[in-house]
N, CA, C and O of each residue as an XYZ file, in Angstrom:
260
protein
N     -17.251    -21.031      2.926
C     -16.268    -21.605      2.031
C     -15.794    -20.581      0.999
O     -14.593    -20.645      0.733
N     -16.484    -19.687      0.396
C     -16.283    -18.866     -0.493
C     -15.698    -17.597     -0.101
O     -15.046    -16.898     -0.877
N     -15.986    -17.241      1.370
C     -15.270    -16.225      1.839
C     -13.630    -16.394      2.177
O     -12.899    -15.404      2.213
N     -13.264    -17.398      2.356
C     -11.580    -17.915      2.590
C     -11.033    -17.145      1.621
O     -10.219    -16.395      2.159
N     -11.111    -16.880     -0.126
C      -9.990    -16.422     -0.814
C     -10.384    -14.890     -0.696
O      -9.586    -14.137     -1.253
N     -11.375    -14.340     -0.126
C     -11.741    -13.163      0.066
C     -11.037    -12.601      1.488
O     -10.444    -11.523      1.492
N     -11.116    -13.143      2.272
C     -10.405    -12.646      3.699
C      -8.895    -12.812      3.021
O      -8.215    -11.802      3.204
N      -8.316    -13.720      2.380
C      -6.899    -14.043      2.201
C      -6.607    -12.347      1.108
O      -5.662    -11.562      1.193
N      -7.429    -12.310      0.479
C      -7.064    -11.064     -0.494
C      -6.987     -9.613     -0.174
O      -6.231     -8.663     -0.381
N      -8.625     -9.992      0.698
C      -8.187     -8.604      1.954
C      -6.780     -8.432      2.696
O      -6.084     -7.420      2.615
N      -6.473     -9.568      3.426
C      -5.533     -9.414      4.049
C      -4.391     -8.693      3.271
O      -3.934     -7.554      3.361
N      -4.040     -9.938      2.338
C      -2.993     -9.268      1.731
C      -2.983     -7.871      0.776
O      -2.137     -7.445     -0.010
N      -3.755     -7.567      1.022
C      -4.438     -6.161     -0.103
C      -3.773     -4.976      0.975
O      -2.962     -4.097      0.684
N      -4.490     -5.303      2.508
C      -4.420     -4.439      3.495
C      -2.710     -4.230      4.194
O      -2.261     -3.184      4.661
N      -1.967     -5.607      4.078
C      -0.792     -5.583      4.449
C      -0.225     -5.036      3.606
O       0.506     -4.142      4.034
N      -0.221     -5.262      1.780
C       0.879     -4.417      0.971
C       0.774     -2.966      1.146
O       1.713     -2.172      1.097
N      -0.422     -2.707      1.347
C      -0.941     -1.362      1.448
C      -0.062     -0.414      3.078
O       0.710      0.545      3.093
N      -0.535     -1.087      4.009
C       0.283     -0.800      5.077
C       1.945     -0.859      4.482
O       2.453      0.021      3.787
N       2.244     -1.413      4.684
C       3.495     -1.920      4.592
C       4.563     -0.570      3.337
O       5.625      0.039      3.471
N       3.599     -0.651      2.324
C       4.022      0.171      1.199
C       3.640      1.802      1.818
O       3.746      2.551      0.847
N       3.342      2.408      2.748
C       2.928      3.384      3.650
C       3.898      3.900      3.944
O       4.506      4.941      3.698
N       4.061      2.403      4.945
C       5.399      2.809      6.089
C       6.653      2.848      5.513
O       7.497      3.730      5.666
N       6.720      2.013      4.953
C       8.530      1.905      3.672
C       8.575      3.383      3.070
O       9.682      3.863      2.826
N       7.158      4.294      2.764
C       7.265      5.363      1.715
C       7.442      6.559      2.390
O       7.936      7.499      1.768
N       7.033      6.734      3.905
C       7.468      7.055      4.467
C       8.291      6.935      5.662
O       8.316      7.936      6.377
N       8.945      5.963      6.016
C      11.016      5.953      6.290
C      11.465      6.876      5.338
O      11.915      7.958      5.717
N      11.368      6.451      3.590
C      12.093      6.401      2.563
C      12.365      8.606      2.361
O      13.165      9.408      1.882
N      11.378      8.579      2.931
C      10.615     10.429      3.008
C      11.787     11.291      4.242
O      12.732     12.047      4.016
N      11.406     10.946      5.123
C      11.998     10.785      6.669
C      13.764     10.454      6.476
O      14.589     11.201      7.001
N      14.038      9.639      5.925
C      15.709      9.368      5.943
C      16.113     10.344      4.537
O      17.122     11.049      4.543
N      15.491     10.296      3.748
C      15.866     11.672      2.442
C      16.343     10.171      1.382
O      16.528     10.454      0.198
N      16.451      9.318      1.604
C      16.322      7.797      0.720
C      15.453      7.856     -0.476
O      14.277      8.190     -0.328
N      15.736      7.679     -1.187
C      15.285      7.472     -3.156
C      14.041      6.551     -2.919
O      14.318      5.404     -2.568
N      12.809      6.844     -3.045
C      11.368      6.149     -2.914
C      11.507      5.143     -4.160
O      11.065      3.996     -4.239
N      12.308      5.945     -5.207
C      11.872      4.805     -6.507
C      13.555      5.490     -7.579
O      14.001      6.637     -7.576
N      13.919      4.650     -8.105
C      15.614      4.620     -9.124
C      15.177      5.243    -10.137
O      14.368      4.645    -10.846
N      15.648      6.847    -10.558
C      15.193      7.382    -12.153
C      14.614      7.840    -11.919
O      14.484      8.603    -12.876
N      13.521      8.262    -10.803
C      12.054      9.131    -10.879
C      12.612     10.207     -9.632
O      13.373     10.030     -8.682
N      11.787     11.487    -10.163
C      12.148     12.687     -9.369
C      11.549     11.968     -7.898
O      10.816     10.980     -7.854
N      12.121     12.818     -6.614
C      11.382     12.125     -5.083
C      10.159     12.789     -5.326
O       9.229     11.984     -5.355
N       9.814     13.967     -5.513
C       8.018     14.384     -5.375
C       7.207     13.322     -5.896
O       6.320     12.799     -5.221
N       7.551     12.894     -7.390
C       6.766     12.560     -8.267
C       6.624     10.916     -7.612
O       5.482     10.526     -7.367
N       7.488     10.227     -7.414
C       7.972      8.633     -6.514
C       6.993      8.812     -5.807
O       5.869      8.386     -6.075
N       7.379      9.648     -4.535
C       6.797      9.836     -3.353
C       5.102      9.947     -3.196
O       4.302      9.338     -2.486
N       4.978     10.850     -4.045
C       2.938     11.123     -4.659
C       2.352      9.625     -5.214
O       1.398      8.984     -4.772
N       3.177      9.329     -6.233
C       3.044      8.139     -6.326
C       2.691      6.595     -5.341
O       1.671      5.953     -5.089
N       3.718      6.510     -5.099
C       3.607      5.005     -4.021
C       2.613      5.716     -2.872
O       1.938      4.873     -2.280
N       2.443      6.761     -2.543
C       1.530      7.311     -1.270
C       0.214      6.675     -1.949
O      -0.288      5.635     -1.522
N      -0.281      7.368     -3.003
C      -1.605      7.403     -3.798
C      -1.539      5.743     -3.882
O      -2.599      5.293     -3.445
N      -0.776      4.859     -4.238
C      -1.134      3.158     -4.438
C      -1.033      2.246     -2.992
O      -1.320      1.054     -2.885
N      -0.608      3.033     -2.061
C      -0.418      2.958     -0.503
C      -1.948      2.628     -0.519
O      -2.545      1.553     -0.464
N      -2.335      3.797     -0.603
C      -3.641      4.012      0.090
C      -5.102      3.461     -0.482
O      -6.114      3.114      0.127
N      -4.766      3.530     -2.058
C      -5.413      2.539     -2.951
C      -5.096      1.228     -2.280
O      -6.148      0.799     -1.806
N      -4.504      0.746     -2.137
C      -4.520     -0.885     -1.432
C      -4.876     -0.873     -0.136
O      -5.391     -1.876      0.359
N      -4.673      0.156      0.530
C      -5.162      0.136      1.965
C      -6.763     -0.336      2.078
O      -7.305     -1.205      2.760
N      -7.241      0.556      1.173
C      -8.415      0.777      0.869
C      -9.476     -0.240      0.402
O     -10.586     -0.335      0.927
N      -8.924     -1.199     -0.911
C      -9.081     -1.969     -1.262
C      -8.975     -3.590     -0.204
O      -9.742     -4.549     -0.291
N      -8.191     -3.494      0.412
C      -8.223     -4.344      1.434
C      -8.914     -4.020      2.448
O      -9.259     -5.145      2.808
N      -9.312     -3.415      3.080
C     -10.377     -3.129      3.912
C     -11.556     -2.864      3.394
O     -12.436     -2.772      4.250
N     -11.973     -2.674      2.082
C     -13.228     -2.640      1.321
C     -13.375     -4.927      1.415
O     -14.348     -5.439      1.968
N     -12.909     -5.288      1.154
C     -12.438     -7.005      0.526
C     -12.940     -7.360      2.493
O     -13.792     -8.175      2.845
N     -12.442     -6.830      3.052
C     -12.612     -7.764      4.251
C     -14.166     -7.179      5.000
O     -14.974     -7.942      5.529
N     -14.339     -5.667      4.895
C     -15.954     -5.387      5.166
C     -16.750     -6.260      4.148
O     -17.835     -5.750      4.430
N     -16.919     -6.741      3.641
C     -17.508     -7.296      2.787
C     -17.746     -8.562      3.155
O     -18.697     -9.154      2.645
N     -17.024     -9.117      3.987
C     -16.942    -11.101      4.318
C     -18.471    -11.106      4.987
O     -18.962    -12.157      5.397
């Protein structure tokens, strides 16, 4: 019973994480603005590094069930 909001958090921990990956790199790949106002290196280092922090975090959340 207690593991349900834990698999649900993993999940979604692991999907933003994916998801925010692949969008950051298209965004890399097409020469497309990662983020409005911010240099592309600095965007790009950025959303990679919180990519992978959530990747991470969601697959830490679901080893755990």
């Amino acid at each position: 019973m207690e593991s349900g909001p834990e698999v649900f958090a993993g999940a979604a921990f692991a999907l933003f994480g994916a998801g925010l990956l692949v969008w950051t790199g298209v965004c890399a790949r097409t020469g497309a603005p990662v983020a409005e106002g911010v240099s592309r290196p600095v965007a790009t280092l950025t959303a990679l590094l919180c990519g992978v922090a959530f990747l991470v975090t969601g697959g830490w959340l679901l080893a755990t069930v």
